[in-house]
C-alpha positions in Angstrom: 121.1 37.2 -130.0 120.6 37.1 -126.4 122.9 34.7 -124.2 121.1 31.8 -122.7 122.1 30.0 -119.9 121.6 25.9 -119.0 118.4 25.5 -116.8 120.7 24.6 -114.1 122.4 28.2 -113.5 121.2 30.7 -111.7 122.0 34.5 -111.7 122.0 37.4 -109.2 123.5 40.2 -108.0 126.5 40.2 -105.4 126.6 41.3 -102.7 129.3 42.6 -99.9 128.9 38.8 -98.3 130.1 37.2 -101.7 133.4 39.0 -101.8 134.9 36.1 -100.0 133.9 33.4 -102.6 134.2 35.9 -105.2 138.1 36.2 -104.3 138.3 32.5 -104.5 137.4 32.5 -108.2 139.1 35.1 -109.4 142.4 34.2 -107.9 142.2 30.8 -108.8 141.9 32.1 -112.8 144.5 34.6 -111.8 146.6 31.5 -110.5 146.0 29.6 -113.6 147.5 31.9 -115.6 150.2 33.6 -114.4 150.8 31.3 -111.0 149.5 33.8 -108.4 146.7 35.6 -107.3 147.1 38.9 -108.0 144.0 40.0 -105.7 143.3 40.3 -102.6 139.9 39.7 -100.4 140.1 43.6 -99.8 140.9 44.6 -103.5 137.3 42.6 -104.2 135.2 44.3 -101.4 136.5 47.0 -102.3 135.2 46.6 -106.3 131.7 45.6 -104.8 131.7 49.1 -102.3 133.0 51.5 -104.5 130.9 54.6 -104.6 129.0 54.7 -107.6 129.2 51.2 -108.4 125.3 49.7 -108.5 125.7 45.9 -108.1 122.2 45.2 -108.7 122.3 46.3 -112.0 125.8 46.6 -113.2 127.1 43.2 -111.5 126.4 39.2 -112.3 126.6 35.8 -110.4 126.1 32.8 -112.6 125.7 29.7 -110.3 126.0 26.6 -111.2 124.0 24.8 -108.4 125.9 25.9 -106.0 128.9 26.6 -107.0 129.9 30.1 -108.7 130.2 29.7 -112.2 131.1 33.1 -112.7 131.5 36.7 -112.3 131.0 39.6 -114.2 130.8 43.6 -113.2 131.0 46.9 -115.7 131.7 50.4 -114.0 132.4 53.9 -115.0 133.6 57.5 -113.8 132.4 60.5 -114.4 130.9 60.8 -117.5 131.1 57.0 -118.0 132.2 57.0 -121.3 135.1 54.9 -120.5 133.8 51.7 -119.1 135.7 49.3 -117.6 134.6 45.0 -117.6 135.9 42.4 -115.3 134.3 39.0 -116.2 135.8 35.4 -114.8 134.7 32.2 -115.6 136.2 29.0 -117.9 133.2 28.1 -118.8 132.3 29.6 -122.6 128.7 29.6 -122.1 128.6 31.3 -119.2 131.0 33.8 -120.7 129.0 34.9 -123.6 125.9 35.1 -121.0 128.2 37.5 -119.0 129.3 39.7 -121.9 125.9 40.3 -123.5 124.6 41.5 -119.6 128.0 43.8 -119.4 127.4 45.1 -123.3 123.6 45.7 -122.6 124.4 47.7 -119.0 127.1 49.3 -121.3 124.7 50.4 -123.9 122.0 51.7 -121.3 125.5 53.8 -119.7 125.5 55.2 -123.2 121.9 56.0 -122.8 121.9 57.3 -119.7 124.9 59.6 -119.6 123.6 61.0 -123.2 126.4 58.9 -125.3 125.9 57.7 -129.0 128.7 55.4 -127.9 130.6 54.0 -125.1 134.4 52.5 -124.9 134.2 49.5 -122.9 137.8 48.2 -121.8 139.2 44.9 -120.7 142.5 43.8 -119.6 143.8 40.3 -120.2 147.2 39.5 -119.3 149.5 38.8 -121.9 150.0 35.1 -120.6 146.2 34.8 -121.1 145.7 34.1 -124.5 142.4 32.0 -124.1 141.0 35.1 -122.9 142.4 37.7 -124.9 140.7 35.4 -128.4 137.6 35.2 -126.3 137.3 38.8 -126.5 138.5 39.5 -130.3 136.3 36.8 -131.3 133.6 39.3 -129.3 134.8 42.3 -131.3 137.2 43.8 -129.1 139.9 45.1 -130.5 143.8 45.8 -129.0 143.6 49.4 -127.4 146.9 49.9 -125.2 149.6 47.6 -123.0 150.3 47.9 -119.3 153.4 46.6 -118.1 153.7 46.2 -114.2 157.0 47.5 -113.2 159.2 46.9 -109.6 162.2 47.4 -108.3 163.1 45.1 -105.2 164.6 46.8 -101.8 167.7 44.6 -100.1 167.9 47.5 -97.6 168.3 50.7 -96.7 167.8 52.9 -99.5 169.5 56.4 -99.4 166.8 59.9 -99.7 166.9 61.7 -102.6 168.2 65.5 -102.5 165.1 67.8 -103.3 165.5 69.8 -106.5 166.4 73.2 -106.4 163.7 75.9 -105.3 161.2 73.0 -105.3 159.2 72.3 -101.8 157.8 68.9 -100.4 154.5 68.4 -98.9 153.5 65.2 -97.9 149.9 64.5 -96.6 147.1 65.7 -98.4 145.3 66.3 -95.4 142.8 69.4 -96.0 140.3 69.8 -98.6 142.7 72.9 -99.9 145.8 70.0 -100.4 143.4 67.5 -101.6 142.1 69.8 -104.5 145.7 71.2 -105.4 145.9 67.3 -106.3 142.8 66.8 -108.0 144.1 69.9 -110.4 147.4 68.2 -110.8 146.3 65.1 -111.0 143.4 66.2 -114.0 145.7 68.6 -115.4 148.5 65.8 -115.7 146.5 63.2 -117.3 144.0 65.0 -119.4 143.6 63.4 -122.7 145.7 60.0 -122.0 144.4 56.7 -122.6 141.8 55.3 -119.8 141.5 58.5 -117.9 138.1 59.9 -117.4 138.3 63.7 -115.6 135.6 63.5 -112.1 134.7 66.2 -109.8 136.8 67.0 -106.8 133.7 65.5 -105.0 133.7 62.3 -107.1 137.3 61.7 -106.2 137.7 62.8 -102.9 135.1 60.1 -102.0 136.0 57.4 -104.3 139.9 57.9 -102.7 138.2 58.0 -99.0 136.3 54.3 -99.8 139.5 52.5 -100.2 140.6 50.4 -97.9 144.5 50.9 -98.7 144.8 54.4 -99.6 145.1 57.3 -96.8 145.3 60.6 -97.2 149.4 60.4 -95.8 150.3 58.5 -99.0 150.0 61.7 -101.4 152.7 63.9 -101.5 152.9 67.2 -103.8 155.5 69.6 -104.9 155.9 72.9 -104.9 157.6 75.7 -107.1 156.9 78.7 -106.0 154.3 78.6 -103.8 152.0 76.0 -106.6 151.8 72.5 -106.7 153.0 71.5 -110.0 154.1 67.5 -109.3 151.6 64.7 -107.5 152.4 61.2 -106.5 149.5 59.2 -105.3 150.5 55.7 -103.2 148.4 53.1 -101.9 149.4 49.6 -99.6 147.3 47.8 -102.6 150.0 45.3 -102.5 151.4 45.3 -99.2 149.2 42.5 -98.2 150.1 39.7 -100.8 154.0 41.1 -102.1 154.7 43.6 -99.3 155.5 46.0 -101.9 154.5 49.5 -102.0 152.5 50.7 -104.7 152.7 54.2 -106.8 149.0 54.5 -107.9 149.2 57.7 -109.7 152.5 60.2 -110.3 152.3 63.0 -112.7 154.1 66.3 -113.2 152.7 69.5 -115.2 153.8 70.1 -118.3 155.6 73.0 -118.2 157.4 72.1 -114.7 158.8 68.7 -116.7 162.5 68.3 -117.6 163.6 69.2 -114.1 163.7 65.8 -112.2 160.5 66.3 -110.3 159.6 62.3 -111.6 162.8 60.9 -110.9 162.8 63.0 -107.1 159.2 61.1 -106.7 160.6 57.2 -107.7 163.4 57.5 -105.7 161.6 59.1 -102.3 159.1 56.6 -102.7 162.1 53.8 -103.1 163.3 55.5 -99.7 160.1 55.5 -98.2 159.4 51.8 -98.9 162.5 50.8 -97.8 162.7 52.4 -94.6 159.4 51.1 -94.2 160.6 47.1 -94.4 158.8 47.0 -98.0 160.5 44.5 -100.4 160.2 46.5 -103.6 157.8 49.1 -105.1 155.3 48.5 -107.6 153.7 50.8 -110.8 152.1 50.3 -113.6 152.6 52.3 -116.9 150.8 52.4 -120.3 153.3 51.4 -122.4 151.8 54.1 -125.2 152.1 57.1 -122.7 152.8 60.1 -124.7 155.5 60.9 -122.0 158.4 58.8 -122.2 157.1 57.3 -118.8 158.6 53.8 -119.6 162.1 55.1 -120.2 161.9 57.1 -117.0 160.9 53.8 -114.5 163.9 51.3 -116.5 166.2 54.4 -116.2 165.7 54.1 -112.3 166.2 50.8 -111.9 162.6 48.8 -112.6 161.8 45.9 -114.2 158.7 45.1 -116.3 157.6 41.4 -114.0 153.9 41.1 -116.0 152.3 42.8 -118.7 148.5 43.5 -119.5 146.9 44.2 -122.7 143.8 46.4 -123.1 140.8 45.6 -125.8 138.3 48.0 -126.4 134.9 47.4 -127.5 132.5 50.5 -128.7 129.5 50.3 -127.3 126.2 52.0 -129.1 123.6 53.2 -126.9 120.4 51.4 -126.6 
């Protein structure tokens, strides 16, 4: 049964000019439940500009005369089928008018990419428990927990020694350093929960539409002439915490077991500091077949919030 909404909302598409009041209802949900933000103003333009992303027909605004109501969006990578939903509102009506537009889009991903299902994914922190019943009582079901981890910098913090026969480069400047870390990166994560493989081109140009990222922040290891270990940062949360931020950090399988990881925390702990960051910020799947969690509390972090994943499958329409 199709969502209806009161004759008094309205719905369209955003655009790049809405990501100001956009911001300003998502951080004040954000604020009510866990007491801060948690966005920024560039986090949501860049959501609404991300290559790929079609917001005329894979993003809602409900108004409610004129105020925003609510929000909604559903995007993919790659083969899209792993689809990710961000919906805000408090209003319930407008909520199930958002998740039957972001199920239907879903569906017609399914379609389209030659699916007889999609995974559709949603993250509700654990704190949220008004939205977390909202979606089980919309059939999602628990999939995986994030918790955000940090360690906080008091000062200087001293540079790791480099593993033996093991060589740094930092900067992915070249498309020939830049692909080495696609491979790593795809070859690291294959097969773990979320991750959707893209072409090098896909990537390249999604990482290059960021706002926070640059090409500097990637750093790669070396054993014998092939990289073999990636770390991936971003200033995602420079702006609101002054933290750094370690979006992505994987090492291959069979170089693991030789402190390649820990080199990576602790450089980047170095890094931050040096740089007058306050701390450094990851987030882990607490379900990661590598014992990933063990390794960031072994260093010194701290789990500070924690995000649940639901899952919905999705047929194609």
């Amino acid at each position: 049964m199709t969502a209806v909404l009161p004759d008094t909302h309205t719905v369209r598409p955003p655009t790049k000019d809405d990501a100001e009041a956009v911001f300003d209802l998502v951080s004040a949900y954000n604020t009510a439940v866990i007491g801060f933000a948690d966005y920024t103003l560039d986090d949501m333009v860049d959501q609404l500009t991300d290559p790929g992303f079609e917001p005329e027909t894979d993003a809602w605004l409900v108004f409610d005369g004129d105020r925003l109501a609510g929000f909604g969006m559903v995007s993919g990578r790659g083969d899209h089928r792993h689809l990710d939903l961000d919906a805000y509102t408090t209003d319930p009506v407008v909520w199930s008018y958002l998740l039957d537009r972001i199920t239907r889009r879903a569906g017609e991903f399914a379609t389209q990419y030659g699916h007889s299902s999609v995974q559709l994914d949603a993250v509700a922190y654990r704190a949220d428990g008004a939205r977390r019943d909202r979606l089980t009582d919309d059939g999602f079901a628990p999939a995986t927990t994030y918790h955000r981890m940090r360690i906080d910098h008091d000062g200087p913090v001293a540079m790791p020694e480099v593993p033996a026969g093991v060589t740094v480069r930092r900067g992915a400047p070249d498309e020939d350093s830049q692909r080495a870390a696609h491979a790593v990166l795809t070859k690291t994560f294959e097969g773990q929960f979320g991750f959707t493989p893209r072409s090098f081109e896909e990537w390249q140009v999604a990482h290059e539409s960021q706002s926070t990222f640059d090409w500097s922040m990637t750093t790669l290891l070396e054993v014998d002439g092939r990289a073999v270990a990636l770390r991936e940062c971003t200033d995602q949360f420079v702006e609101d915490e002054n933290c750094g931020y370690i979006g992505r950090l994987g090492v291959l399988e069979e170089a693991r077991g030789k402190g390649l990881a820990t080199f990576l925390l602790r450089d980047q702990f170095a890094l931050d500091a040096a740089a007058g960051r306050t701390g450094t910020i990851l987030h882990v799947d607490t379900n990661n077949p590598t014992p990933a969690l063990g390794l960031y509390l072994s260093v010194g972090m701290r789990a500070e919030l924690v995000m649940d994943v639901l899952r919905l499958e999705v047929d194609a329409v």
